[in-house]
ZADO-1210 file (C-alpha; in nm, 4 decimals, padded with zeros to 6 digits):
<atoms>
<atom x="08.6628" y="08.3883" z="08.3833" code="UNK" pos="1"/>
<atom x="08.6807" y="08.0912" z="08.5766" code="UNK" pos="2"/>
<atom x="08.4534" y="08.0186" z="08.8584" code="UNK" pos="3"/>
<atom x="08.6804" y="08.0617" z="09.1326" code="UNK" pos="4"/>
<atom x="09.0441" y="08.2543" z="09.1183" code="UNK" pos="5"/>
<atom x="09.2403" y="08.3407" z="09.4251" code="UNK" pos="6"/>
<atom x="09.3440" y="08.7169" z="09.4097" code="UNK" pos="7"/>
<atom x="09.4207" y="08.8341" z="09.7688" code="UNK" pos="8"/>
<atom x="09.4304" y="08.8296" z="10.0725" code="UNK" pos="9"/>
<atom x="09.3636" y="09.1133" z="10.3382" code="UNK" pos="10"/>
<atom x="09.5542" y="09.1950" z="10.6400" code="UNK" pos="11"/>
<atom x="09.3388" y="09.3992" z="10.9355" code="UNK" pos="12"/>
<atom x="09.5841" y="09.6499" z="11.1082" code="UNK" pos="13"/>
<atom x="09.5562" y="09.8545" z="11.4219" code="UNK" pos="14"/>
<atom x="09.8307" y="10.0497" z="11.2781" code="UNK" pos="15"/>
<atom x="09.7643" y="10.0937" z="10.9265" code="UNK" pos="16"/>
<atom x="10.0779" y="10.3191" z="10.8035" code="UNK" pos="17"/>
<atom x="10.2954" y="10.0952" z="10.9822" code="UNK" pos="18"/>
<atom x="10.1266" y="09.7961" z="10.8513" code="UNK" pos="19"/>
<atom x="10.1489" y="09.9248" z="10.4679" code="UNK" pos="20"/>
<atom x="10.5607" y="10.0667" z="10.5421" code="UNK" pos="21"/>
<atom x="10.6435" y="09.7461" z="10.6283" code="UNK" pos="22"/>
<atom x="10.4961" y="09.5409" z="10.3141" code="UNK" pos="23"/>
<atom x="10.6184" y="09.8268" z="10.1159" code="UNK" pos="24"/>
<atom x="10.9768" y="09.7748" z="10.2343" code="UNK" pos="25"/>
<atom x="10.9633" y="09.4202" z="10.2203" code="UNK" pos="26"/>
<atom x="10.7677" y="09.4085" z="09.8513" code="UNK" pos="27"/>
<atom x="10.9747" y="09.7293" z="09.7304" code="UNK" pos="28"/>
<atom x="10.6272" y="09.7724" z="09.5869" code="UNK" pos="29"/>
<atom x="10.4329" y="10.1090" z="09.6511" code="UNK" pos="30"/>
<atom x="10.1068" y="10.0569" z="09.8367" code="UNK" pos="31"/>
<atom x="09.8327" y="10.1926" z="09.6364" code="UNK" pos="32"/>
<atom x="09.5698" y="10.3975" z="09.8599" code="UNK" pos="33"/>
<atom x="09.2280" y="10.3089" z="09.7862" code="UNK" pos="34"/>
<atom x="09.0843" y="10.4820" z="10.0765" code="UNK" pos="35"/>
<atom x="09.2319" y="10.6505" z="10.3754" code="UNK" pos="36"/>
<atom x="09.1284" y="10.2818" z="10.5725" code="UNK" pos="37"/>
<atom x="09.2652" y="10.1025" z="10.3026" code="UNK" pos="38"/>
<atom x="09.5684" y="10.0079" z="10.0572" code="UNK" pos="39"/>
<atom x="09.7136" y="09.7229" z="09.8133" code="UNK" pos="40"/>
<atom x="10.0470" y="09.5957" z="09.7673" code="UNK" pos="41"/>
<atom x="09.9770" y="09.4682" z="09.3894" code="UNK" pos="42"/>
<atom x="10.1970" y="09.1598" z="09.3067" code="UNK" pos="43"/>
<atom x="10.2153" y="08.9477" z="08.9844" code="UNK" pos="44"/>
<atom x="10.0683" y="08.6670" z="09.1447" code="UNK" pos="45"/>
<atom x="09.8288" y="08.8449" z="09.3648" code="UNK" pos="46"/>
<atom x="09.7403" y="09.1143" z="09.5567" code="UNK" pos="47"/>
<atom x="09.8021" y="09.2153" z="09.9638" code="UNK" pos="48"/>
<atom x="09.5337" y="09.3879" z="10.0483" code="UNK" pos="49"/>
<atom x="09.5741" y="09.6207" z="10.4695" code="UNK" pos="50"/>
<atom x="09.2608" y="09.8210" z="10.5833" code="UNK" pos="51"/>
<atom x="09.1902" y="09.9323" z="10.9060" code="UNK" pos="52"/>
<atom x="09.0321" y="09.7833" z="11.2009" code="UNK" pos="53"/>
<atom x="08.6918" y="09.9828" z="11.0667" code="UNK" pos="54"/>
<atom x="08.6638" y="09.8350" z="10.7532" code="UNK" pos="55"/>
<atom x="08.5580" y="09.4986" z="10.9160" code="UNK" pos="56"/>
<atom x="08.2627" y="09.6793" z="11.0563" code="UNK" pos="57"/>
<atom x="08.1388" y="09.7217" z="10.6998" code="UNK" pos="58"/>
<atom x="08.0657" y="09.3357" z="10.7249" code="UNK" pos="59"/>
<atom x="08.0390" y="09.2720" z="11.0661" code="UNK" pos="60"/>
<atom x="08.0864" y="09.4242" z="11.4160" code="UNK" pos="61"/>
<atom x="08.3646" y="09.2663" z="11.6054" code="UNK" pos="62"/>
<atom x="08.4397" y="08.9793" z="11.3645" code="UNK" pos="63"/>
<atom x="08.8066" y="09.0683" z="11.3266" code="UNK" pos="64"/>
<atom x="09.0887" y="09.2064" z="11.5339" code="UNK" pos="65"/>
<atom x="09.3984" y="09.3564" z="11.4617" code="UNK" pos="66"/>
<atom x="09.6933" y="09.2160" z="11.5846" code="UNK" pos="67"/>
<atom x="09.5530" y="08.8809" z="11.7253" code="UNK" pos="68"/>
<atom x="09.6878" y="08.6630" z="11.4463" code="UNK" pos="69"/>
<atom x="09.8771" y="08.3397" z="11.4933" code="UNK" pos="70"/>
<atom x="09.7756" y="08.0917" z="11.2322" code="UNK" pos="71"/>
<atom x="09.8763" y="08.2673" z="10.9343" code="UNK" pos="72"/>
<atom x="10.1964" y="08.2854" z="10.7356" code="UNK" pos="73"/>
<atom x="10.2570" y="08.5041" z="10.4179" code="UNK" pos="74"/>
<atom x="10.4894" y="08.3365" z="10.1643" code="UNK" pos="75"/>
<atom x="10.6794" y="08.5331" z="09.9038" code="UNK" pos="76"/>
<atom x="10.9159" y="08.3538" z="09.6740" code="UNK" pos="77"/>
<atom x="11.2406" y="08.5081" z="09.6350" code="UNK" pos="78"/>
<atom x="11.5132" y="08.5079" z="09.4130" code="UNK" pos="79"/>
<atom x="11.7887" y="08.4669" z="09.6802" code="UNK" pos="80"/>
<atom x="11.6852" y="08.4148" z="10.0186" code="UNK" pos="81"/>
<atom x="12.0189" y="08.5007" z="10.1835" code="UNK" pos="82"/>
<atom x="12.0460" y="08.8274" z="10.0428" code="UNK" pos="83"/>
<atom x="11.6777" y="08.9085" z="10.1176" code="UNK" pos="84"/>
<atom x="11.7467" y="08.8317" z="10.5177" code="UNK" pos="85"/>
<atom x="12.0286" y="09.0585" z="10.5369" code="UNK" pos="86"/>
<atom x="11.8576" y="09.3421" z="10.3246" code="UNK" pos="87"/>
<atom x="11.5912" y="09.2871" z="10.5977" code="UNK" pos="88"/>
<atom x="11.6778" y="09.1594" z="10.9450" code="UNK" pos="89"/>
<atom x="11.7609" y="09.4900" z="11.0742" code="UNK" pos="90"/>
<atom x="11.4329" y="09.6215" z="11.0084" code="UNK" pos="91"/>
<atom x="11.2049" y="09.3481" z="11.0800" code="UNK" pos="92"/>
<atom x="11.1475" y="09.1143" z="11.3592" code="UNK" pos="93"/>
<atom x="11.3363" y="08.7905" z="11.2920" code="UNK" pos="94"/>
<atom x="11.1655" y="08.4448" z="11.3769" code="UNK" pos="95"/>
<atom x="11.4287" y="08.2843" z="11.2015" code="UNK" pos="96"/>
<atom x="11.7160" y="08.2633" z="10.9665" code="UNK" pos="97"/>
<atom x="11.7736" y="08.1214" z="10.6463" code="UNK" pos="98"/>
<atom x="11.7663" y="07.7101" z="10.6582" code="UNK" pos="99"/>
<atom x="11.6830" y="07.4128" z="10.4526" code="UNK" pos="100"/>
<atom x="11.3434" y="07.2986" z="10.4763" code="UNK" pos="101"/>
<atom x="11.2408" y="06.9152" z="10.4428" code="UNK" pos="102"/>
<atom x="10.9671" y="07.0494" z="10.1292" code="UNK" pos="103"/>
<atom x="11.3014" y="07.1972" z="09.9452" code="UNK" pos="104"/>
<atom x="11.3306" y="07.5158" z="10.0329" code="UNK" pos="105"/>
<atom x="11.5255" y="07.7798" z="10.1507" code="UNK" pos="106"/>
<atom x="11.3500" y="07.9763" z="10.4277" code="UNK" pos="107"/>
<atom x="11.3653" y="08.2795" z="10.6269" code="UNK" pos="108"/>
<atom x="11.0655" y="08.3538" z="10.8134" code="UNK" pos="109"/>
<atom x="10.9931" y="08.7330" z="11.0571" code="UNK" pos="110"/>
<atom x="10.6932" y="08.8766" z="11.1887" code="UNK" pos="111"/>
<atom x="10.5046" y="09.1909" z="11.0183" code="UNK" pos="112"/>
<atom x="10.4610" y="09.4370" z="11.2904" code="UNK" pos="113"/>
<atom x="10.1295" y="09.2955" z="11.4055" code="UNK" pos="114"/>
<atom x="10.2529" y="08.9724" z="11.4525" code="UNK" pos="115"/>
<atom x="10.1913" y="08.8055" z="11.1180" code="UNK" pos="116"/>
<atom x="10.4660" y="08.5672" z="11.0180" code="UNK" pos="117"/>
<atom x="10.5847" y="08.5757" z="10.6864" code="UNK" pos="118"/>
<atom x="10.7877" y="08.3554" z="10.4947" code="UNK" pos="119"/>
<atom x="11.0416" y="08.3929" z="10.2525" code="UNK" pos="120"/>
<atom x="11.1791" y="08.1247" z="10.0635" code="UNK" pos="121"/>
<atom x="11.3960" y="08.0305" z="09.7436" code="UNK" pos="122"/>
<atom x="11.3361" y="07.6654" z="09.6126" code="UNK" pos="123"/>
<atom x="11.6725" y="07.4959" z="09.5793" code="UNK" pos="124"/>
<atom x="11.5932" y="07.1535" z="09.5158" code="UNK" pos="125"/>
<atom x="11.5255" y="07.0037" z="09.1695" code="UNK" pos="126"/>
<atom x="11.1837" y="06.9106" z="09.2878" code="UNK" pos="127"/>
<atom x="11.1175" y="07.2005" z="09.4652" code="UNK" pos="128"/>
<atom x="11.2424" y="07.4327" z="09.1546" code="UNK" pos="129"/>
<atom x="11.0388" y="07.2310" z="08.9362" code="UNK" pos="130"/>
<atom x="10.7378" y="07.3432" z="09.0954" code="UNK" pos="131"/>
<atom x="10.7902" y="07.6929" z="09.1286" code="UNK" pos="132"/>
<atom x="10.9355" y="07.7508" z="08.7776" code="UNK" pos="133"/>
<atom x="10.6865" y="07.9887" z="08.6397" code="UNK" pos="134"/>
<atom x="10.6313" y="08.1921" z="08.9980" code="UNK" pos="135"/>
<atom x="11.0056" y="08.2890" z="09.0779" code="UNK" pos="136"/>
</atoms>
């Protein structure tokens, strides 16, 4: 194993179910319930990991809070980004609709029901394709 490999990353909810629906609707993956605080959403390239606001206390009192983030944006890479936005914009909160982005891609971005954005995005130019080849 190499020294250091990215494999998740973990979302604190105040509202757990809701939380996990949402990722599950978006993913069409099936959270898997580790504990009553706390499910994945396993992906091939990693893992979304949503526990409860108590779980945190297992490290440390009071160093997270549910609901509070705005610095954060979940990417997903999609096969068609314009088909994606309408399977989803009447269930999530839209931030934005499909557009071109400067980098290449094709992004639509909403908000998980905490507040988390998340991105979606299909690379459509040559560069852009080029480096995503062996993730879409």
């Amino acid at each position: 194993m190499r020294s250091m490999n990215f494999v998740s990353t973990r979302l604190i909810a105040k509202d757990l179910k809701a939380m996990v629906a949402f990722y599950e609707r978006l993913t069409g993956v099936e959270a898997e319930w580790l504990a009553p605080v706390f499910a994945e959403i396993v992906l091939p390239g990693a893992t979304l990991a949503i526990a409860s606001e108590q779980t945190a206390s297992l490290f440390a009192e009071g160093i997270v809070e549910g609901g509070a983030n705005r610095t954060v944006i979940i990417e997903f890479i999609v096969a068609d980004v314009d088909a994606e936005f309408v399977r989803l914009k009447d269930r999530a909160d839209v931030v934005h609709a499909p557009k071109l982005m400067p980098w290449g891609n094709r992004s639509a971005q909403f908000r998980d029901p905490e507040g988390t954005l998340v991105n979606l995005f299909t690379p459509v130019s040559d560069a852009a394709k080029a480096r995503f080849e062996d993730r879409a």
